[in-house]
C-alpha positions as CSV (number, residue, x, y, z in Angstrom):
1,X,31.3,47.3,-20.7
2,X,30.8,47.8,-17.0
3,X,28.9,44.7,-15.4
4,X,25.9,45.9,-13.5
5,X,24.5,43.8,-10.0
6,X,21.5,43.1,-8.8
7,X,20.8,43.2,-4.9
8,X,20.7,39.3,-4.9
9,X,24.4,38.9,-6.8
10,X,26.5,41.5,-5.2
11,X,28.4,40.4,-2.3
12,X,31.6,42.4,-0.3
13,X,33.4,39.6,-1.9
14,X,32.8,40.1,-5.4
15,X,32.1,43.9,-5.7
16,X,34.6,46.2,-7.8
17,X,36.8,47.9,-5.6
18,X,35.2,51.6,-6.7
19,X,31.5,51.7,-6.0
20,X,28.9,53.5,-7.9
21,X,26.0,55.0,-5.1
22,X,23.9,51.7,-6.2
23,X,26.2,49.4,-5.4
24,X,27.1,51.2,-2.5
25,X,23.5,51.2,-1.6
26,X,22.8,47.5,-2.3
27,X,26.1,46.5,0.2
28,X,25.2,48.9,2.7
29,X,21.4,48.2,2.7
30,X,20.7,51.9,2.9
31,X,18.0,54.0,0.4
32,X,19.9,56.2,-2.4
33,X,18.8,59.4,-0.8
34,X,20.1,58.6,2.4
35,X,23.3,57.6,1.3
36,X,24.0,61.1,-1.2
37,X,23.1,62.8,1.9
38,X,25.5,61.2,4.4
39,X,28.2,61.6,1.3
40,X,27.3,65.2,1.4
41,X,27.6,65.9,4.6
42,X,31.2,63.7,4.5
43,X,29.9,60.7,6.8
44,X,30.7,58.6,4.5
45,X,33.5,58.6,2.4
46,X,33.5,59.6,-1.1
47,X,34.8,61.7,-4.2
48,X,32.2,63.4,-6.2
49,X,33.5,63.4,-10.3
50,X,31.2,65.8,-11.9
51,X,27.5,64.7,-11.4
52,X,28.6,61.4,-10.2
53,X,29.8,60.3,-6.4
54,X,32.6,57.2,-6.4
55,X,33.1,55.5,-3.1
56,X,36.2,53.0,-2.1
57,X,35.0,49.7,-1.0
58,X,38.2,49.4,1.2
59,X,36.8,53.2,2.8
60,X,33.5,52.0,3.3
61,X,34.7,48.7,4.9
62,X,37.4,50.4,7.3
63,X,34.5,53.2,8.5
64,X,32.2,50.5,9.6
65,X,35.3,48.5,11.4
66,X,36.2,51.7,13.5
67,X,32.6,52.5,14.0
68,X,31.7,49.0,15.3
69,X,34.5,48.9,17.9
70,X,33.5,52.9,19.3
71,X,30.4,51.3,21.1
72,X,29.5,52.6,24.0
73,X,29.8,50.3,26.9
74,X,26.5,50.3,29.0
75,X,26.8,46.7,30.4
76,X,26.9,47.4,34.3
77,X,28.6,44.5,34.8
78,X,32.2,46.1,33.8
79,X,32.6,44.0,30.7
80,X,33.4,45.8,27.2
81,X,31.7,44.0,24.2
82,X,31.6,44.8,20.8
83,X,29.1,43.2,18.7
84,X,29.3,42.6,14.9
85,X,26.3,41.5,12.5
């Protein structure tokens, strides 16, 4: 039996390492239509089995690393800074 979370329980910490597009969409905050769409378009990666898209919670993770660090700089004061929620 495959244990199901609810928003309040799962956690990057204690999610499986292969994420179904709810759990996906509980860690990343982000509505279910959104996120098939963004899979779809191969923004996010993913592997579609049949019906069903998988995504790799050590993927997901890495993407949102690079992405964070690719900010623009538009300080004027020279400084490069890189902020992370």
């Amino acid at each position: 039996m495959v244990k199901r979370f609810t928003r309040q329980y799962l956690t990057w910490e204690n999610a499986p390492v292969i994420l179904t597009v709810s759990d996906a969409c509980i860690l990343l905050r982000m509505n279910e239509t959104t996120l098939r769409k963004n899979l779809e378009k191969g923004s996010i990666p993913g592997a579609k089995f049949g019906r069903q898209w998988r995504l790799e919670k050590a993927e997901i993770q890495k993407m949102f690393c690079e992405r964070s660090t690719n900010v623009p700089n538009n300080n004027t004061d020279g400084q490069n800074r890189t902020y992370r929620n």
